[in-house]
C-alpha positions as CSV (number, residue, x, y, z in Angstrom):
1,X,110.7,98.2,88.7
2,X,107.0,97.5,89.2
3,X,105.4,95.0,91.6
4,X,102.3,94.9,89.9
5,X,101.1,91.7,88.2
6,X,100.6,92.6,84.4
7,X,99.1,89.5,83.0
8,X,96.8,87.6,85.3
9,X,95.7,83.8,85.1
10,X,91.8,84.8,85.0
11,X,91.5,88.7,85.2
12,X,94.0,88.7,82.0
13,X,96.1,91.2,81.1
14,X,96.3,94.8,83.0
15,X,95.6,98.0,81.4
16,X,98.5,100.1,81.9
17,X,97.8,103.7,80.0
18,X,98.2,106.3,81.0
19,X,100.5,106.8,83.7
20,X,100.8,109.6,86.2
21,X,103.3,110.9,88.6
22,X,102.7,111.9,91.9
23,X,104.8,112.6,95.4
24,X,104.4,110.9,98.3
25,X,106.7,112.1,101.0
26,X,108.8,114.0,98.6
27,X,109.6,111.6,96.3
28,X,108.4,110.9,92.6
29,X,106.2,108.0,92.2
30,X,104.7,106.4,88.3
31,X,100.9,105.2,88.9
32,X,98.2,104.0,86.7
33,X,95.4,107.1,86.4
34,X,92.5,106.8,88.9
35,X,94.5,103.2,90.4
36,X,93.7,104.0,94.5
37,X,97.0,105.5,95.8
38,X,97.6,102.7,98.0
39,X,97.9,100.1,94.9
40,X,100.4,102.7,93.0
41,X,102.4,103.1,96.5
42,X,102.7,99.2,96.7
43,X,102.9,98.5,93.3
44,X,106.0,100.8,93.5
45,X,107.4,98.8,96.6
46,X,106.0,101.1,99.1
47,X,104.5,99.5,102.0
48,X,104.6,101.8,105.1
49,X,101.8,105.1,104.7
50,X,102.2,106.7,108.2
51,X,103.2,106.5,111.6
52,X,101.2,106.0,114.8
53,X,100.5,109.1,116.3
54,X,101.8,108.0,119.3
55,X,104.2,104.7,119.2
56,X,105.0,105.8,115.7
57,X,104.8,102.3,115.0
58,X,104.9,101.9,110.9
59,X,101.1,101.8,109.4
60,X,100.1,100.3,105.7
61,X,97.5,98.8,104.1
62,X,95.1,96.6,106.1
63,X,91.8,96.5,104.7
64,X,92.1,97.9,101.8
65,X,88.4,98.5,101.1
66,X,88.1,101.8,103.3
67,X,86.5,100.5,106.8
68,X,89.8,100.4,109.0
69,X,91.5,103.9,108.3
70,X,95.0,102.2,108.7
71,X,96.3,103.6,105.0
72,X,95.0,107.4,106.1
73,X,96.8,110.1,104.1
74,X,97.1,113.6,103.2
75,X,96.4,114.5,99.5
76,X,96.9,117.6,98.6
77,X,96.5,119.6,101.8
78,X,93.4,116.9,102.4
79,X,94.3,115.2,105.6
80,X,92.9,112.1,106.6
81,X,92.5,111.0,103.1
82,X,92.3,106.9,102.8
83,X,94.5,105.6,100.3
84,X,92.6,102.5,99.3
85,X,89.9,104.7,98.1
86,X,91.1,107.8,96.5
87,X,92.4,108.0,92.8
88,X,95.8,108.8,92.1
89,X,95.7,111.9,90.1
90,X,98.8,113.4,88.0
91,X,100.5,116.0,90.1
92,X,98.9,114.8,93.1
93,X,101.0,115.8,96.6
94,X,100.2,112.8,99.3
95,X,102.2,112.6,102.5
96,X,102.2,110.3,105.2
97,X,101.4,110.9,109.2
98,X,104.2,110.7,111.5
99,X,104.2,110.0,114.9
100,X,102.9,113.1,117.1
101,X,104.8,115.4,119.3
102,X,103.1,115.1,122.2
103,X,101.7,112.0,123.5
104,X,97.6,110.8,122.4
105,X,95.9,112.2,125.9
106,X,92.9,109.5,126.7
107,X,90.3,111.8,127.5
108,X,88.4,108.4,129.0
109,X,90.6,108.0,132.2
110,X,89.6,110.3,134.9
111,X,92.5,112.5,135.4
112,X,91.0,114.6,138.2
């Protein structure tokens, strides 16, 4: 099942060919070659990329033209990777952040 919309009321009809695979968090995903990952992730229902590092709160797409950082990624080893912007690829590996360990220290406070 795709999300995508195939035939649009002025941009006409999308190009489809070819398709790729690729992972994201272990699982097989179909994209359009060179779509941006985040429009293959959502276009295949996918709408949470990471976690906060520290609330682990669920982060997506927000911007979507690279200035927020909200969609980063890890693509093939490549952390901090934005979605929005880089091609999906066939065989491409892309995980997600999860929330950290250890709590985000804020080295602004004076802890002295």
């Amino acid at each position: 099942m795709t999300e995508r919309i195939l035939d649009h009321s002025v941009l006409g009809k999308l190009d489809t060919s070819p398709k790729v695979s690729f992972l994201f968090n272990g699982k097989e995903y179909e994209g359009i070659e060179n779509e941006p990952i985040a429009a293959a992730l959502l276009a295949n229902g996918v709408r949470t990329l990471r976690r906060h590092e520290e609330s682990g709160s669920p982060r997506g797409i927000y911007c979507n033209i690279g200035h927020c950082f909200e969609c980063r990624v890890t693509v093939d080893g490549v952390q901090g990777m934005r979605a929005c912007l880089t091609p999906v690829k066939d065989g491409m590996v892309v995980t997600g952040g999860g929330q950290l360990d250890a709590p985000v220290r804020d080295w602004r406070k004076n802890n002295g």
